[in-house]
C-alpha positions in Angstrom: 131.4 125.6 114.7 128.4 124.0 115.8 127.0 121.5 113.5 123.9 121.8 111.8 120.5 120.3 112.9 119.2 117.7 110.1 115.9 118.9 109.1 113.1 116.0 108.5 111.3 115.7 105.6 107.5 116.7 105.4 104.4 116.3 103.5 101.2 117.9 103.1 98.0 116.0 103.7 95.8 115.6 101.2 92.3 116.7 101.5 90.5 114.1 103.0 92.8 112.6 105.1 93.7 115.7 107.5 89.7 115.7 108.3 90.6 112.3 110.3 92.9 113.9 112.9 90.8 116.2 113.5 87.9 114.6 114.6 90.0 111.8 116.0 89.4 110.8 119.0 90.9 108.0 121.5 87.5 106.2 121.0 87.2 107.3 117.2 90.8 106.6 115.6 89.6 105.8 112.0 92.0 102.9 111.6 91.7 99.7 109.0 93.5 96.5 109.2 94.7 94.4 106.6 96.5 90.9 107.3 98.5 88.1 105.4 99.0 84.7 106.6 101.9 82.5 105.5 102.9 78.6 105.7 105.3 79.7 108.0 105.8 81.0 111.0 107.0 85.1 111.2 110.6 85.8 112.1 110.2 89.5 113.7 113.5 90.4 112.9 113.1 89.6 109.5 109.6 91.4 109.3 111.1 94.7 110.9 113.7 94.6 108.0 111.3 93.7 105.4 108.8 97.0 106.4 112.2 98.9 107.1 112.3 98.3 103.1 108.9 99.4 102.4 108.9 102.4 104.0 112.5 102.9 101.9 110.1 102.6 99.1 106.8 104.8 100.4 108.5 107.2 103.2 105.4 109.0 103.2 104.1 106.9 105.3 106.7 106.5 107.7 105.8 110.0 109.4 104.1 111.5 111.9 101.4 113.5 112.5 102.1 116.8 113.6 99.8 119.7 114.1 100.5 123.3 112.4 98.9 126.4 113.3 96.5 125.7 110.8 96.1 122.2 109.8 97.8 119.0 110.6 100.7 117.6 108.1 102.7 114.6 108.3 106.8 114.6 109.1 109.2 112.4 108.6 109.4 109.8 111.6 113.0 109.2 112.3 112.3 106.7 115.4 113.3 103.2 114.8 111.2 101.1 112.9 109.8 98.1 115.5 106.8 95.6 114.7 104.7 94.0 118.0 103.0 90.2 119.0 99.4 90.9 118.2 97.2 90.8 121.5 94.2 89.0 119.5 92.0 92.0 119.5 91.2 93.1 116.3 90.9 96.8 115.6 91.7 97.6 119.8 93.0 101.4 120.2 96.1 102.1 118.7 98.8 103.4 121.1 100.5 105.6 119.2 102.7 106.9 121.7 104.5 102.8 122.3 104.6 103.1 118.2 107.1 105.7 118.1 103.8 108.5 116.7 104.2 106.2 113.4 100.3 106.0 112.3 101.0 102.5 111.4 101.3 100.0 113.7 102.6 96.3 112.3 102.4 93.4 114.6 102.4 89.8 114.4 101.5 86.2 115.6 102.5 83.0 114.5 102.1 82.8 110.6 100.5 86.2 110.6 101.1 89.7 110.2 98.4 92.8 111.0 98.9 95.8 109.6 96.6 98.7 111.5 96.4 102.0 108.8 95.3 105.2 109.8 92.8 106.3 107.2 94.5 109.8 107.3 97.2 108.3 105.5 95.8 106.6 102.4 92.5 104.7 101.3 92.1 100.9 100.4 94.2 101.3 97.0 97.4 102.7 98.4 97.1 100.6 101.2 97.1 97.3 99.1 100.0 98.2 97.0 101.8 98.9 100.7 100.7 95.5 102.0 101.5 93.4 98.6 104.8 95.6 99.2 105.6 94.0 102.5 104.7 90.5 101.7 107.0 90.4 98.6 110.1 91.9 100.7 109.8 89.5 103.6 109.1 86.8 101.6 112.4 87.8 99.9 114.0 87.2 103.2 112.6 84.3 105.0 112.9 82.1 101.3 116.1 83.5 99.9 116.8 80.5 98.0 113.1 81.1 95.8 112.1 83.3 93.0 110.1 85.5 94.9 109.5 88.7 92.2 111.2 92.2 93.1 108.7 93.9 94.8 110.9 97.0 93.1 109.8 96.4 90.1 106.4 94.9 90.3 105.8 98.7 92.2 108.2 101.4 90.7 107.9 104.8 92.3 105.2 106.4 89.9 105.3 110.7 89.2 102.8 112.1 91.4 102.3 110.0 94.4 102.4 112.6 97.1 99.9 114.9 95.1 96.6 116.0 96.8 94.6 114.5 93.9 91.5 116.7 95.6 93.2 120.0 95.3 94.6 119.0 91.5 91.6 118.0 90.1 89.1 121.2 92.1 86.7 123.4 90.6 84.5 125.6 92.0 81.2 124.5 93.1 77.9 124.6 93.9 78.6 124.2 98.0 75.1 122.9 99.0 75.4 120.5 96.3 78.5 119.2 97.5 77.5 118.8 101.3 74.0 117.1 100.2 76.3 114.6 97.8 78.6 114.3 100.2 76.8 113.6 103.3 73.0 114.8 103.8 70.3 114.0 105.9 70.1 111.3 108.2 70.1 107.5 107.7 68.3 104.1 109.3 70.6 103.0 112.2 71.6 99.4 113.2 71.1 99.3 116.8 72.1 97.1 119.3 74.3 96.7 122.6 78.1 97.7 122.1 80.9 95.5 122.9 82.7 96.9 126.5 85.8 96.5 126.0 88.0 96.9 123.2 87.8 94.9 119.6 85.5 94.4 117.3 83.9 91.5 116.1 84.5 90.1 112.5 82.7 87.3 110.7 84.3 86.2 107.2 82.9 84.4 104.3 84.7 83.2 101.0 82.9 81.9 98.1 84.1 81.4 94.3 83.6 84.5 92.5 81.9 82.7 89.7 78.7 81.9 92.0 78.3 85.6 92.5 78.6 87.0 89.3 76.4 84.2 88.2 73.9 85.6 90.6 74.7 89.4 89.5 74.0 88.1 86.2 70.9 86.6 86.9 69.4 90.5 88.7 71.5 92.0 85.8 73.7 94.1 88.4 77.5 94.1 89.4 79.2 92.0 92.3 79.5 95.2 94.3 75.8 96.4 93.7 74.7 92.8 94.6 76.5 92.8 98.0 75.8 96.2 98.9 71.7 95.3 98.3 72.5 92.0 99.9 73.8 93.9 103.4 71.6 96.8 103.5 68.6 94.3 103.3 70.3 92.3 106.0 70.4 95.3 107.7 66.7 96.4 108.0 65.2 92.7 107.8 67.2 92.7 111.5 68.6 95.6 113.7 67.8 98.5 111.4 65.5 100.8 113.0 64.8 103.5 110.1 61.5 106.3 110.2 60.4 108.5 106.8 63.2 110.9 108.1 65.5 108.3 108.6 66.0 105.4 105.7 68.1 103.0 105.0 71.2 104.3 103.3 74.4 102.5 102.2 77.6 104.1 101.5 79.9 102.7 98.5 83.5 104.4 98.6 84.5 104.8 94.9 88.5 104.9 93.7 88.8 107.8 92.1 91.1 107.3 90.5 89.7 105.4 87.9 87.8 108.7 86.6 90.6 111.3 87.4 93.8 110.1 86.8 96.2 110.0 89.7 99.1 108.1 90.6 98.3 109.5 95.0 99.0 107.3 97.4 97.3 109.5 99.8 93.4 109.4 99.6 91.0 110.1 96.9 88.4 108.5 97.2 85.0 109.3 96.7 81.0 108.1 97.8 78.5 106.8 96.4 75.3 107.4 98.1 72.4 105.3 97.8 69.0 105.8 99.6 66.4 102.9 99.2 62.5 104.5 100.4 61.4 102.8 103.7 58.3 101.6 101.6 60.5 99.3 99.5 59.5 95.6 99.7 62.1 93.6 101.8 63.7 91.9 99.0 67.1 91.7 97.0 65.3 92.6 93.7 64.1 95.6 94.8 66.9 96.7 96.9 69.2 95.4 94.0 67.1 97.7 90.9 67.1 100.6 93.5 70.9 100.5 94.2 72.3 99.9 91.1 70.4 102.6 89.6 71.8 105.4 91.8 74.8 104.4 92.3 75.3 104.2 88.1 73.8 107.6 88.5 76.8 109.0 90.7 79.6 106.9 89.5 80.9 109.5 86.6 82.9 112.8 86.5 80.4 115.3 86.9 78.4 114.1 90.0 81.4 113.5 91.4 83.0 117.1 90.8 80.3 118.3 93.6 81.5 116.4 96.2 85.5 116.9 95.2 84.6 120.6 95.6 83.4 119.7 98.8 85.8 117.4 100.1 88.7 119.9 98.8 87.1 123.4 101.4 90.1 122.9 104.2 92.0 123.6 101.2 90.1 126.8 99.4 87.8 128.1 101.3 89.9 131.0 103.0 87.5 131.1 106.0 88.5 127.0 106.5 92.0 127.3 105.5 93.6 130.5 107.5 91.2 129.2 110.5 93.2 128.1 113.3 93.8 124.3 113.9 92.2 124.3 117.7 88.9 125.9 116.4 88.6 123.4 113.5 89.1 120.9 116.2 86.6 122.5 118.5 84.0 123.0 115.8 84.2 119.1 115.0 83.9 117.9 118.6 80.7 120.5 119.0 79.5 119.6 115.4 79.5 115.5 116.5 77.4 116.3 119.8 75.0 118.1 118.2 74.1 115.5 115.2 73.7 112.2 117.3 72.1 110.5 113.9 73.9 108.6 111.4 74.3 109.5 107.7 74.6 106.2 106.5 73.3 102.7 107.9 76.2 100.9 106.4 79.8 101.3 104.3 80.1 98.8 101.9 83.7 98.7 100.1 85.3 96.8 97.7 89.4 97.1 97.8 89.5 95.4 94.3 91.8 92.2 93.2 94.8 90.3 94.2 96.9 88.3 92.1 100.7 86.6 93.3 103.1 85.0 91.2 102.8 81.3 91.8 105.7 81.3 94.0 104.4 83.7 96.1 100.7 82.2 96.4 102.6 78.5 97.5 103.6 80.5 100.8 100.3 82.8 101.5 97.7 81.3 103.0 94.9 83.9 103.8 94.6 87.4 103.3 91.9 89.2 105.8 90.8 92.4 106.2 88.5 94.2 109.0 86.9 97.8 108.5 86.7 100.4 110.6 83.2 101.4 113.1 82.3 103.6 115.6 79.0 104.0 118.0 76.7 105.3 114.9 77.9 103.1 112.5 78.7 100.3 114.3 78.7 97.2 111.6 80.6 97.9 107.8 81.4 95.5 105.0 85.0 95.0 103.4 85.3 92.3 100.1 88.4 91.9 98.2 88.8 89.1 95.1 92.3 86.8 95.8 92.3 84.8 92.3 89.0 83.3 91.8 87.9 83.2 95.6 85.7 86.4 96.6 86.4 87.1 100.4 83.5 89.1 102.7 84.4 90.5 106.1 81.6 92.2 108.2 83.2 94.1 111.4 80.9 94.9 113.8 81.0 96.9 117.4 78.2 95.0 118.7 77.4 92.1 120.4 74.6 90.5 118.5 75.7 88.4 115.1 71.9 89.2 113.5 72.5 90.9 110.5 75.6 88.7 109.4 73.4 85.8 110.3 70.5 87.4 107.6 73.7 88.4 105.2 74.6 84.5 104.4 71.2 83.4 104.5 70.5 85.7 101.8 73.7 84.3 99.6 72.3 81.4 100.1 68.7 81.5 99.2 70.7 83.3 95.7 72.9 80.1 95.4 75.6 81.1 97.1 77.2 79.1 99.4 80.1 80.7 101.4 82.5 79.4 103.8 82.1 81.2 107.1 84.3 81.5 109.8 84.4 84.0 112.6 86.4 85.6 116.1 83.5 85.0 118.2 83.7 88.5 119.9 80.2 88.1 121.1 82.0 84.9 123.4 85.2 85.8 123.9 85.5 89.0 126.2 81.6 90.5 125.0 81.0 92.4 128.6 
């Protein structure tokens, strides 16, 4: 008798995430990179193991992406597990098809490791716990004879980390409310010549946390509100070109998680939305009052609900849901060349803390992250805390280096001296 075919395993997407393959594009993956560094260099063979074990641990993410009638879900991926040498470019196109249709792609160079994420997959929280998953597990390997921790148990498997934290947490309503929360009306746009070929530019800055919460302190607003003034002002004292219609507006993804309470490792986050008036004077106090003040305005249960509602319509609207996939896909592509505007002049996002067990900090040098652009949003700001050291990394699609320029002259004239280093995209391979 014939033997029976093994089905796979598969998961539904949660609410936010199957948006991005849908108006994915080969130009417009909506991929994120983080990156550890180590004080020594990478053994590929070890490192395939090592991620071999974290996907043991999180095999939701070793899938694919597969498209249903009506919406796209992820399967399990039962190709071979295989990690790459990093060509240099940061953020180039993913090729999905070389990496087996796994939507993350891990490759390597010298004492480094990159790890590419599809944002379809999970958000900056659940990508952190994968990445401080995968250093622990090859560290485990390539120093056997130290007490690196069990990455087992400093990240046991937790009840409810494949829920759609959306759906489980949705109530109806008010749809206009949710769209205008959401997204809504057009934004100031940074302008400037795009890079030709592929990779983005990244400049990085690391400076003691205690200089900028002393400087927080001082304009009586938090380290996040501070640098989110502190870009959008760099912004519009540069490449910003913004009308009455059209005004400077800075996103501020917000875990969720922290109001609802989820254990997901799939998305949910949500946005905080803050719109400064183009008559605003061109300094960090005003920006600074003006930010912090709707942003605390947003950041609470019930102005979130709104745009949860919202976010959670591929999943309850019957019209959305029992649509088929190809017109969803068709109404996006249509959608995108009708609205040539941006919603937002910049994302600023803070992926939180990192702390390591002294014998793990002795081995890891660096930790580096680069957000994801595109053409309308070409420049975005990532900041993570490792122990007492804040680190700032501005990705940008376009050549000139203005607004990062502005960013760091604005720390400073606050007392904030930074450390800057950068990949000289604008030299190396600009045309």
């Amino acid at each position: 008798m014939a033997k029976k075919r093994e089905l796979t395993k598969w998961y539904r997407m949660d609410s936010s995430g199957m948006i991005y393959p849908i108006i994915g594009t080969l130009s417009v993956q909506s991929n994120y990179r983080l990156s550890f560094r180590l004080d020594h260099p990478i053994d590929p063979t070890l490192l395939v193991q090592a991620l071999e074990r974290t996907y043991r641990r999180f095999p939701y993410y070793k899938v694919t992406i597969e498209r249903g009638f009506f919406r796209p879900y992820l399967c399990e991926n039962v190709r071979p597990v295989r990690v790459y040498p990093d060509n240099g470019l940061v953020l180039a196109r993913t090729d999905f098809v070389k990496n087996g249709y796994h939507p993350i792609m891990v490759t390597y160079h010298e004492c480094s490791v990159f790890i590419t994420f599809f944002h379809g997959l999970g958000d900056g929280y659940s990508s952190c716990i994968f990445l401080r998953y995968l250093i622990h597990a090859y560290l485990a390997l390539s120093c056997p004879d130290e007490q690196i921790p069990d990455p087992d148990e400093l990240f046991p498997p937790l009840p409810g980390e494949e829920e759609n934290a959306y759906e489980t947490y949705y109530s109806k309503q008010s749809f206009w409310k949710g769209l205008k929360g959401t997204a809504g009306g057009n934004a100031a746009q940074i302008k400037g010549r795009f890079f030709v070929r592929d990779g983005l530019a990244v400049m990085r800055g690391r400076v003691p946390v205690a200089e900028v919460l002393r400087a927080a302190r001082n304009l009586d607003c938090s380290l996040t509100e501070l640098i989110a003034a502190v870009g959008l002002l760099a912004a519009m004292r540069t490449l910003a070109v913004a009308t009455k219609k059209k005004p400077p507006k800075v996103f501020i993804p917000v875990d969720l998680r922290k109001l609802f309470p989820s254990n997901t490792m799939f998305n949910f986050v949500g946005t905080g939305k803050c719109i400064v008036p183009l008559t605003t004077p061109l300094e960090v106090a005003d920006y600074v009052a003006i930010i912090k003040r709707q942003l605390r305005e947003q950041n609470n249960r019930e102005a979130f609900m709104p745009k949860l509602a919202f976010t959670s319509l591929m999943h309850t609207n019957p019209i959305l849901r029992f649509s088929p996939l190809f017109l969803k896909i068709g109404m996006s592509k249509l959608a995108r060349e009708l609205t040539k505007s941006t919603k937002q002049t910049l994302i600023v996002s803070n992926v939180g803390r990192f702390n390591f067990a002294p014998s793990v900090s002795a081995h890891l040098l660096d930790l580096d992250l680069a957000m994801n652009v595109n053409r309308r949003t070409p420049l975005n700001i990532g900041l993570f805390s490792v122990e007492d050291e804040l680190r700032i990394f501005i990705s940008r699609h376009i050549v000139s280096n203005a607004v990062e320029r502005e960013f760091f002259s604005i720390l400073r004239s606050l007392g904030i001296d930074a450390v800057v280093s950068s990949n000289y995209r604008e030299v190396n391979h600009a045309l």
